[in-house]
ROVEX-977396 format. One line per 10 residues: number of its first residue (from 1); their letters; for each residue x, y, z of C-alpha. Coordinates in steps of 0.1 Angstrom, whole numbers. Layout:
BEGIN
NUM) a) X/Y/Z | ...
This chain:
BEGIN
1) xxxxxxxxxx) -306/-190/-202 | -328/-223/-215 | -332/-256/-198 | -316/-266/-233 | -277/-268/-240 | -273/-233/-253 | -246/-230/-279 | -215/-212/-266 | -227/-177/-291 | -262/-177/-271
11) xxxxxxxxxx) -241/-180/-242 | -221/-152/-251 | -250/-129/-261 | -273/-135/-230 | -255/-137/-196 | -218/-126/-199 | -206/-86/-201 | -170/-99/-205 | -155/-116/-235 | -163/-148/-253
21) xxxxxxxxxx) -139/-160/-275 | -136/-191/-298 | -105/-204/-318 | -97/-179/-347 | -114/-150/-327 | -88/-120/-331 | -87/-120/-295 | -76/-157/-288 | -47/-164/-285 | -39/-133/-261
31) xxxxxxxxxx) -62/-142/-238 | -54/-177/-233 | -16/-172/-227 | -4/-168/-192 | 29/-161/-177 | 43/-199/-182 | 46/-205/-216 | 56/-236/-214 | 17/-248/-214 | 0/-241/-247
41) xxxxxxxxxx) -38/-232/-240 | -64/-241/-268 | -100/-246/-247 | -130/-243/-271 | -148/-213/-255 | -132/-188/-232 | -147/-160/-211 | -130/-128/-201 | -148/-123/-166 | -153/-90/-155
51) xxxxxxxxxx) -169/-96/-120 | -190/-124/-105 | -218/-125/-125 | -195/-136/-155 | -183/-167/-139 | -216/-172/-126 | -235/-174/-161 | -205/-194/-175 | -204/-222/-149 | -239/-225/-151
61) xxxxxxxxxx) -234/-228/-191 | -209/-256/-179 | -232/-274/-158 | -255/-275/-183 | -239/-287/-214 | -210/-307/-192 | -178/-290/-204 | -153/-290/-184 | -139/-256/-164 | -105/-241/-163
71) xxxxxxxxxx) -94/-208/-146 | -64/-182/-155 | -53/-151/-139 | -18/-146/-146 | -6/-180/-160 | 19/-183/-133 | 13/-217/-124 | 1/-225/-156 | 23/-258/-159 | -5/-281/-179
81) xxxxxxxxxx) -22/-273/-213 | -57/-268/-211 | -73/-287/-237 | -111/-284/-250 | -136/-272/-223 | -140/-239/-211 | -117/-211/-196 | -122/-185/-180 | -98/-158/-175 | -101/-130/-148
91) xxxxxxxxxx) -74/-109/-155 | -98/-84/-156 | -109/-85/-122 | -81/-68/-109 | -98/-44/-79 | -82/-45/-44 | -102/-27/-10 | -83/-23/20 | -98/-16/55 | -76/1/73
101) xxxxxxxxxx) -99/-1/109 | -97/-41/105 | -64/-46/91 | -79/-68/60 | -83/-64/22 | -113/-76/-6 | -92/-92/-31 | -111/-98/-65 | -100/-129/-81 | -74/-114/-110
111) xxxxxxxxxx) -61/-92/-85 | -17/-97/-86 | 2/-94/-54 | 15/-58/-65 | -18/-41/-63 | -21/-55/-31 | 14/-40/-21 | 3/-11/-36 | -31/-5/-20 | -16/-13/13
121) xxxxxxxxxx) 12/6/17 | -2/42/28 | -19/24/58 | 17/6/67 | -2/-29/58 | 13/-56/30 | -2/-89/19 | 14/-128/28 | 32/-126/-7 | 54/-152/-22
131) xxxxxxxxxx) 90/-143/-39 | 73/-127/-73 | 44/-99/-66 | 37/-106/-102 | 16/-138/-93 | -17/-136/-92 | -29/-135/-54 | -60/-161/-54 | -45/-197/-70 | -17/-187/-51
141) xxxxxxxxxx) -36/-183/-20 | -60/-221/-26 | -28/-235/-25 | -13/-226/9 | 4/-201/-5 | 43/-202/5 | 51/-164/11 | 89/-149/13 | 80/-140/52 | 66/-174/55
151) xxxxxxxxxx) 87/-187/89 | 76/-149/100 | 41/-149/94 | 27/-188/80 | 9/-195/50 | -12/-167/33 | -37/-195/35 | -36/-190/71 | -49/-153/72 | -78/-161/50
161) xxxxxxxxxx) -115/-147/66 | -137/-153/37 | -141/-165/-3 | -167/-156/-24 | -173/-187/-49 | -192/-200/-74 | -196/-236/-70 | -199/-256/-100 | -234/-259/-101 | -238/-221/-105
171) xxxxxxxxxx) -245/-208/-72 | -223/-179/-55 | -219/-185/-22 | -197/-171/8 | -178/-194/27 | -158/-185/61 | -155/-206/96 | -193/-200/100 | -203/-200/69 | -199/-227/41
181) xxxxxxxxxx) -171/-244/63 | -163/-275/51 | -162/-254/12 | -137/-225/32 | -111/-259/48 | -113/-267/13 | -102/-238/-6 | -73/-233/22 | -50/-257/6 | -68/-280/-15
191) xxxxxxxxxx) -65/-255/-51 | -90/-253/-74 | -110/-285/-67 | -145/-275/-51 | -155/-240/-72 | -142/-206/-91 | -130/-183/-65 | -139/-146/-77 | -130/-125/-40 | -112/-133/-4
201) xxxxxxxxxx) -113/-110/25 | -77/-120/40 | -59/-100/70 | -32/-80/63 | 3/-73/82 | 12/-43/98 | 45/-36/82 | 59/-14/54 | 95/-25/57 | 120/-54/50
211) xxxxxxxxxx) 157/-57/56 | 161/-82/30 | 175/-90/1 | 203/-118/-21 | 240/-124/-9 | 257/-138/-40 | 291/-161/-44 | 310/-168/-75 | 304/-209/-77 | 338/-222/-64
221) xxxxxxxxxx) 321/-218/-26 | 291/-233/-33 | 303/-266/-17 | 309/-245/18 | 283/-223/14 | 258/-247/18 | 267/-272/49 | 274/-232/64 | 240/-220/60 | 223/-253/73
231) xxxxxxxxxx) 244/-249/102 | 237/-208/106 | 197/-222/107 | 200/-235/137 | 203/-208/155 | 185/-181/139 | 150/-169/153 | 116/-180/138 | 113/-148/118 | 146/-151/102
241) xxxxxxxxxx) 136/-163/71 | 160/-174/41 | 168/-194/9 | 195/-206/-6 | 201/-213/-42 | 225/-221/-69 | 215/-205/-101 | 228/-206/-137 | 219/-167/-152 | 219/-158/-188
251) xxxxxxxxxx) 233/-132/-204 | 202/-111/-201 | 194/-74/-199 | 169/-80/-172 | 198/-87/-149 | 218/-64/-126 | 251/-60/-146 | 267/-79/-122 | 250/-108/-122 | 247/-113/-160
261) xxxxxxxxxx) 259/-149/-170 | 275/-172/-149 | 274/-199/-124 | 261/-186/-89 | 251/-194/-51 | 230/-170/-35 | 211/-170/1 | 184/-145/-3 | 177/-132/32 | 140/-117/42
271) xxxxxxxxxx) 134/-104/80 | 104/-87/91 | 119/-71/126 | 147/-43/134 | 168/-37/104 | 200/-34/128 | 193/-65/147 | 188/-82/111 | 224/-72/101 | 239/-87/129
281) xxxxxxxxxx) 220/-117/122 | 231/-118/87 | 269/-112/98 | 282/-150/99 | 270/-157/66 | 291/-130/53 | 322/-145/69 | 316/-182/50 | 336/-164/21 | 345/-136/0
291) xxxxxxxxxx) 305/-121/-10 | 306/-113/-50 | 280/-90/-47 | 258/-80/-16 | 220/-70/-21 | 213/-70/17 | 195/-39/32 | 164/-26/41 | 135/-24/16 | 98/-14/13
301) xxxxxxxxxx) 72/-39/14 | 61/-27/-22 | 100/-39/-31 | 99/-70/-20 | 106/-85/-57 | 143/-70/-52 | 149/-101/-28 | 146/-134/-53 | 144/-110/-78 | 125/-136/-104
311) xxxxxxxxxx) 114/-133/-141 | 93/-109/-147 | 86/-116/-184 | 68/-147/-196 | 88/-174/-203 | 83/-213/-207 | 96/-225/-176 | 94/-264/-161 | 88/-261/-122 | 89/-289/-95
321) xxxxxxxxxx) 93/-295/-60 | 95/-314/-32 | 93/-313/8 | 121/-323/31 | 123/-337/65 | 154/-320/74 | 193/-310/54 | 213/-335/70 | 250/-336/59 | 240/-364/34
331) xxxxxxxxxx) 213/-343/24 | 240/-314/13 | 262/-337/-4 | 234/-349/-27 | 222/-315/-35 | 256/-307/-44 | 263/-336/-65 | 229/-334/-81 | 228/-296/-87 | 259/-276/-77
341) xxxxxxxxxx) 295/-273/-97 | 306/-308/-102 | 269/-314/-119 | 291/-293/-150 | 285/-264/-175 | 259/-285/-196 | 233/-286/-165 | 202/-270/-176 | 184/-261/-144 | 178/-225/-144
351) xxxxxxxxxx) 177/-227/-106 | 176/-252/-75 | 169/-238/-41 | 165/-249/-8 | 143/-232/12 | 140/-228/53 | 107/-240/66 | 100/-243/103 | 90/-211/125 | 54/-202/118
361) xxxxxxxxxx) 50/-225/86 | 48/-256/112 | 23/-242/134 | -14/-252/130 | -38/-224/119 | -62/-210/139 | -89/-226/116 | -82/-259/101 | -73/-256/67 | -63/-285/38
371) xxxxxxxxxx) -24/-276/36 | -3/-300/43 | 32/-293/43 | 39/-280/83 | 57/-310/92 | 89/-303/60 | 119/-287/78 | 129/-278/42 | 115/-273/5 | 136/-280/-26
381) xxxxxxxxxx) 119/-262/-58 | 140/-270/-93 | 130/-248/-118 | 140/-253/-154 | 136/-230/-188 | 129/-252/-217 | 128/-233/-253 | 128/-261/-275 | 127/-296/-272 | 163/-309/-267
391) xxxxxxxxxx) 166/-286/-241 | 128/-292/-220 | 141/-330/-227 | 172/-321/-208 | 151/-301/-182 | 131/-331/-179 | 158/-351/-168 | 180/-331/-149 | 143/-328/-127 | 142/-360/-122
401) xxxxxxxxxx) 178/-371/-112 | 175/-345/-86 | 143/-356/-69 | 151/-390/-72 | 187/-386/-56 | 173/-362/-25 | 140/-384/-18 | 155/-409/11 | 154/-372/30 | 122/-358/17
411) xxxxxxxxxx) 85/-365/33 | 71/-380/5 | 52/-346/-7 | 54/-321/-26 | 34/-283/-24 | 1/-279/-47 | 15/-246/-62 | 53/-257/-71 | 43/-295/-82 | 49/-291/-115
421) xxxxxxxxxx) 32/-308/-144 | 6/-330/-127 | 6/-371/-132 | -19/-400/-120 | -38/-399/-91 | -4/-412/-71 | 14/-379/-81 | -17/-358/-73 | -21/-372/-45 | 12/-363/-26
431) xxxxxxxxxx) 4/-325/-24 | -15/-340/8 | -16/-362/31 | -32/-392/29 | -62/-380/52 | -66/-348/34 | -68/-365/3 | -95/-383/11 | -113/-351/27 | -108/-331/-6
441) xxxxxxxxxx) -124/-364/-24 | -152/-365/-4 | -158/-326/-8 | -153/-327/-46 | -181/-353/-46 | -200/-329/-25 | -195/-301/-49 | -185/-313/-80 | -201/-347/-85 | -198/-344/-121
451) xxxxxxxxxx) -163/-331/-121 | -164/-300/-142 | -133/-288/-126 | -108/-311/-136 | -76/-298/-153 | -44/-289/-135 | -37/-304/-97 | -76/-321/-94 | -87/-346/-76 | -113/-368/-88
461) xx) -145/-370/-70 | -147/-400/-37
């Protein structure tokens, strides 16, 4: 590479093995589409990395001629258009190494949450995943990382040893609690902000099996349902971890049979101990009322996508959420009003859930890290699919009457990974707490002065 601002074909031909790709290339418009189709991609140069030394060579191409960086795996959170700049995809760098002996596995940065599963399952070990193994496991892993067995186990942010990086100007570092770590609090939590992950070593859990799974009522008991299951959280152990949800499903064939079309509340149930013990844990719920159809039972690890049982095709989809302090009785009603029967048949959320937090998720880690949401007792996520633009209008709104009806009980914040389309600095700002914040702004300007790395959920430099 020249001192010079090389042109992105010298670029292309000199220091990347992957490929390069303009607008028009054949190749395009494939590889700039992610899961979330809702975000349409169009980045002047992109660069299909196949291993370190790609996204080395292309963020010192970015240094040098100042264009700004983006980085894909899967797409899943992809809920922003990347515009102009650079991106560079690592779907290709897909290659998972377990060590049995220390209970921890090498995760490249493409890698999805199913080839962990996958690789760890003959030693009886699984990964912190969240409720779809089809995410890819390092942007969900910089921020926090909310995992299905999160009140169990905390956030995969949590079991973290080590990242390999490259910083934005070009250097590949390692960062872990000894090493680099103000650069490792930072990527614990605070996304993309401070460099281009392309590995983490993270530990792994000792367990193969679930008993898990989705209890599912016709809609007329949503409005007992709810104030049923706040109450049966009360009392259930720290591992006990669950969800509930009232859900509008389409006609689809990637549904069960019996859940095709309809209006629906659903507690999807996920508990790491004795399967027995977690049946009897489960009982009350399935005395609140008459169960349409009952998906509880014990599962393998590698199945953990039977319990939420999310889209596994690409779809546009709008996603939001926010933290709450707790589900008071004024809390339910809202949610109902807001989200459950009486909002009517022209409601155009997909979904609304309410998810338990508490147990391990309130805990402090071991070693500091940047998230910020152990002090929610609950998380509302609204997700939305918007095909055209009457209906992401109607999305839009729906979204918005819901957060603004349930925020006299929320914290103020929402999670990095869920957030949704990101605002102003105000809006980016609430994936942390004011402290934090001002931590990740004084790190970016250690790291990325010139903010190269500034699409999606960034913060600007202090």
């Amino acid at each position: 590479m020249t001192a010079t601002h090389p042109t992105p074909e010298l670029f292309a031909l000199s220091d990347v093995d992957g490929p390069v790709l303009r607008p028009g290339d054949p190749a395009y418009a494939e590889e700039v589409t992610g899961f979330n189709l809702s975000a349409l991609h169009t980045p002047e140069v992109v660069v299909g990395a196949t291993g370190a030394h790609d996204v080395v060579a292309a963020m010192r191409w970015a240094s040098a001629t100042g264009t700004p960086v983006a980085v894909q795996a899967t797409g899943h959170g992809a809920n922003f258009p990347i515009e102009r700049g650079l991106l560079i995809t690592t779907s290709r760098m897909t290659d998972v190494r377990v060590d049995p002996a220390t209970r921890t596995a090498r995760i490249d940065a493409g890698a999805k949450w199913s080839h962990v599963m996958a690789a760890g399952a003959p030693y009886g070990l699984a990964g912190l995943c969240g409720t779809s193994t089809d995410a890819g496991v390092v942007g969900y892993t910089l921020g926090g990382g909310l995992p299905v067995l999160g009140r169990a186990y905390g956030y995969a942010a949590d079991l973290v040893r080590s990242f390999e990086v490259v910083t934005p100007d070009g250097r590949l570092r390692e960062a872990d609690a000894r090493h680099e770590p103000e650069l490792f609090w930072a990527l614990r939590g605070g996304k993309g902000n401070v460099g281009v992950v392309t590995s983490l070593v993270t530990a792994l859990l000792p367990l193969s099996r679930v008993y898990g799974g989705g209890l599912y009522w016709h809609a007329e008991h949503t409005a007992a349902l709810l104030p049923a299951w706040a109450d049966w959280n009360r009392s259930v152990p720290d591992e006990m971890c669950s969800m509930f949800s009232v859900m509008r499903l389409p006609p689809i064939p990637q549904l069960p049979p019996e859940l095709r079309g309809g209006f629906w509340a659903r507690v999807a149930i996920a508990w790491p101990g004795d399967a027995a013990e977690g049946e009897a844990l489960v009982g009350p719920l399935r005395q609140i009322a008459p169960i349409a159809v009952d998906m509880v039972g014990e599962t393998a690890c590698t199945d953990l996508d039977r319990i939420h049982m999310e889209p596994q095709d690409p779809l546009p989809a709008r996603e939001s959420c926010m933290l709450l302090r707790d589900l008071t009785p004024e809390a339910v009603d809202t949610f109902l009003e807001q989200a459950g029967p009486a909002a009517g048949a022209a409601y155009p959320l997909l979904v609304a859930s309410l998810r338990h937090m508490g147990g391990a998720l309130s805990r402090p880690a071991v070693v500091e890290d940047a998230v910020c949401a152990r002090d929610a007792r609950y998380f509302l996520e609204a997700v939305g699919i918007m095909p055209a633009p009457p209906v992401a209008e109607a999305v839009e709104q729906a979204t918005r009457r819901l957060h603004t009806a349930m925020a006299p009980y929320g914290t103020g914040r929402t999670m990095v990974n869920i957030h949704g389309t990101p605002g102003g600095a105000d809006d980016i700002a609430r994936a942390w707490t004011p402290e934090v914040y001002a931590r990740l702004r004084h790190d970016k300007a250690t790291y990325d002065p010139s903010n190269l790395l500034r699409y999606g959920h960034a913060v600007t430099p202090a």
